[in-house]
C-alpha positions as CSV (number, residue, x, y, z in Angstrom):
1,X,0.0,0.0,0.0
2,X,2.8,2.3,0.8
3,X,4.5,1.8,-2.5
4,X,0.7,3.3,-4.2
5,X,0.9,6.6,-1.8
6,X,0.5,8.4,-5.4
7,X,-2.8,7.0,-6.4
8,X,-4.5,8.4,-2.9
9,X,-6.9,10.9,-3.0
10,X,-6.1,11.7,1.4
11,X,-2.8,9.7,2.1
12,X,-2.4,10.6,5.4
13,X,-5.4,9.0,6.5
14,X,-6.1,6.4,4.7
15,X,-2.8,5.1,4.9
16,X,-2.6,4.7,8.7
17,X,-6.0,3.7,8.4
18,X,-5.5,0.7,6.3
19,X,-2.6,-0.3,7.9
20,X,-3.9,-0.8,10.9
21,X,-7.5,-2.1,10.0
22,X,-5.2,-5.1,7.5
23,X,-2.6,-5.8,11.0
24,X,-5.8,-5.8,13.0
25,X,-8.2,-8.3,10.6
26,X,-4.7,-10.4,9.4
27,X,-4.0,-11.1,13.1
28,X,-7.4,-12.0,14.1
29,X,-8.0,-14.1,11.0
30,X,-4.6,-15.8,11.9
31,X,-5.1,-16.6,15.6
32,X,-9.2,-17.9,14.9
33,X,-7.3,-19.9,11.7
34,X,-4.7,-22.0,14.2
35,X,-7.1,-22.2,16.9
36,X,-9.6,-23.9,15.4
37,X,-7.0,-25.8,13.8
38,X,-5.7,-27.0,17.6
39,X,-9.0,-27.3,18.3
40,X,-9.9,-29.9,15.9
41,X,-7.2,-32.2,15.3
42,X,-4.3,-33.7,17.3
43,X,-1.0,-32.0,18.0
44,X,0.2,-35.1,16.1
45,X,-2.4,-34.7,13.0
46,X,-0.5,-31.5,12.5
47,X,3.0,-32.2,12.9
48,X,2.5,-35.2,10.4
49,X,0.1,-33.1,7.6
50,X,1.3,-32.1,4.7
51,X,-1.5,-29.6,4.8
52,X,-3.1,-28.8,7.7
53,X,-6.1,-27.2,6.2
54,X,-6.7,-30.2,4.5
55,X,-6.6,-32.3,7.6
56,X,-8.9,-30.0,9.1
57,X,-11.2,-29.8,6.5
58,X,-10.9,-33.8,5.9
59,X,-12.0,-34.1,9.4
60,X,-14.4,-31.1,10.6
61,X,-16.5,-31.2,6.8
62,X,-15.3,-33.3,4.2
63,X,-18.0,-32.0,1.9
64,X,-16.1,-28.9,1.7
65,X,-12.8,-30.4,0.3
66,X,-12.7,-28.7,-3.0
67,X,-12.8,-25.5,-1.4
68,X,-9.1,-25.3,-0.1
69,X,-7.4,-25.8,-3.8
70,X,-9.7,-23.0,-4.8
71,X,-8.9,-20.7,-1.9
72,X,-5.0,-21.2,-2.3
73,X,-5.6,-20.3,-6.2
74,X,-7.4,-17.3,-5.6
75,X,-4.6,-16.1,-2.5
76,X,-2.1,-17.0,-5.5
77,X,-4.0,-14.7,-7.8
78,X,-4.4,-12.4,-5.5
79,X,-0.8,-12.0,-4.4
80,X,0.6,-11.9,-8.1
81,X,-2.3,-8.9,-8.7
82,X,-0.7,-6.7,-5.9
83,X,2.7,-7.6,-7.2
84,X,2.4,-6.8,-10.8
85,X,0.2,-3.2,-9.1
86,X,3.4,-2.4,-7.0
87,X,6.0,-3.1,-9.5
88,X,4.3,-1.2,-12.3
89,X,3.9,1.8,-9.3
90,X,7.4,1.3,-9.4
91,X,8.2,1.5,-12.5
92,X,6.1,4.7,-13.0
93,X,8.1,6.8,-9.7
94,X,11.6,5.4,-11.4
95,X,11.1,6.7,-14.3
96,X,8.9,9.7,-13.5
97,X,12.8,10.4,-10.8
98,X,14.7,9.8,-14.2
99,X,16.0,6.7,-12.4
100,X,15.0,4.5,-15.5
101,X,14.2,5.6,-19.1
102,X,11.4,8.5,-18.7
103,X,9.1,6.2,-20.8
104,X,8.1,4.2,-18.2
105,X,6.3,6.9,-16.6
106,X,4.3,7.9,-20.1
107,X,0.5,7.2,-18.7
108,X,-2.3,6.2,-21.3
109,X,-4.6,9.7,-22.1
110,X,-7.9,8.2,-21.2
111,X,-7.6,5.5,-18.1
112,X,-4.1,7.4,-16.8
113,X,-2.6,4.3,-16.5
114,X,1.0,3.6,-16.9
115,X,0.5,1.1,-19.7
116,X,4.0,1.1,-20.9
117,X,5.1,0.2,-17.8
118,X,2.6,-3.2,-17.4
119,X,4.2,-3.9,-21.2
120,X,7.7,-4.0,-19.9
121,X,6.4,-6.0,-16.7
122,X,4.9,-8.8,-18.9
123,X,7.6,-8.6,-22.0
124,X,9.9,-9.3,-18.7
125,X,7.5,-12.1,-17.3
126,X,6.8,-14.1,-20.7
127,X,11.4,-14.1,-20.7
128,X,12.0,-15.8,-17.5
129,X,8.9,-17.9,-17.8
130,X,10.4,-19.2,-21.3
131,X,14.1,-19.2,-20.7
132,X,13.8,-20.9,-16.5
133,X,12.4,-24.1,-17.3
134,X,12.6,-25.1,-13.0
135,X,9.7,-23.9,-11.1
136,X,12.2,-23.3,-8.2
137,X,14.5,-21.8,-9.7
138,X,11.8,-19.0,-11.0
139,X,10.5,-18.9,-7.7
140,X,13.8,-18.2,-6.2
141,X,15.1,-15.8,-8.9
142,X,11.5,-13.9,-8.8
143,X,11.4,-13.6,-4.9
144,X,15.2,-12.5,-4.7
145,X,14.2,-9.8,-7.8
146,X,11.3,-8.7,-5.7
147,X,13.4,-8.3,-2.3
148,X,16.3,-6.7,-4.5
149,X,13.2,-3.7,-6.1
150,X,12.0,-3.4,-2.4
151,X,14.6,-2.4,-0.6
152,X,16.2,0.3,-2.8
């Protein structure tokens, strides 16, 4: 959210704001999530699952299997959304700063959005998806890109 500051019509309170509302529902959502998961099944069920939704789900209503495979794509989708809305937010400050080519920060006249910049991004994505054949080592090289972008 930080890394969007730009796209905030009051970012001094809606910042703080969604901050803490996200710490407050992720931390609440996280401490229900293992408690009822300590709840329902055996220290030892855990320690042995593979994955402990599953178990849990397997044991407290097995109707409901199919729903963890379609929760875990849609958290998947969701996390590569954000990522590809930060890093093209990235792209747009670099190159509005003239720390990469100014292009970057060219927005499109109607929707004022930096479509040069989601280009570049998936140009950039359809390379190391065709030359890194190894799912780990993409995962890797992507995670240690991402970590590399957020900390300058």
């Amino acid at each position: 959210m930080n890394n969007n500051v730009d796209d905030l019509k009051d970012p001094k309170h809606v910042l703080p704001r969604s901050i803490i509302v996200s710490l407050i529902a992720s931390g609440i959502i996280y401490v229900l999530t293992f408690s009822s998961y300590f709840t329902a099944l055996p220290p030892y069920d855990i320690i042995l699952s593979d994955a402990t939704a599953v178990s849990f789900v397997e044991r407290v209503f097995s109707p409901l299997l199919y729903i963890i495979p379609v929760g875990v794509t849609m958290s998947c989708i969701g996390g590569a959304s954000g990522n590809i809305f930060t890093v093209v937010q990235m792209f747009d400050v670099a190159g509005r700063d003239g720390l990469m080519p100014h292009i970057f920060s060219m927005r499109h006249y109607k929707s004022n959005v930096p479509s040069i910049a989601i280009l570049f991004e998936i140009i950039i994505s359809f390379i190391f998806l065709f030359f890194m054949r190894n799912i780990g080592k993409l995962i890797i090289c992507v995670g240690m890109i991402n970590w590399i972008c957020m900390s300058y």
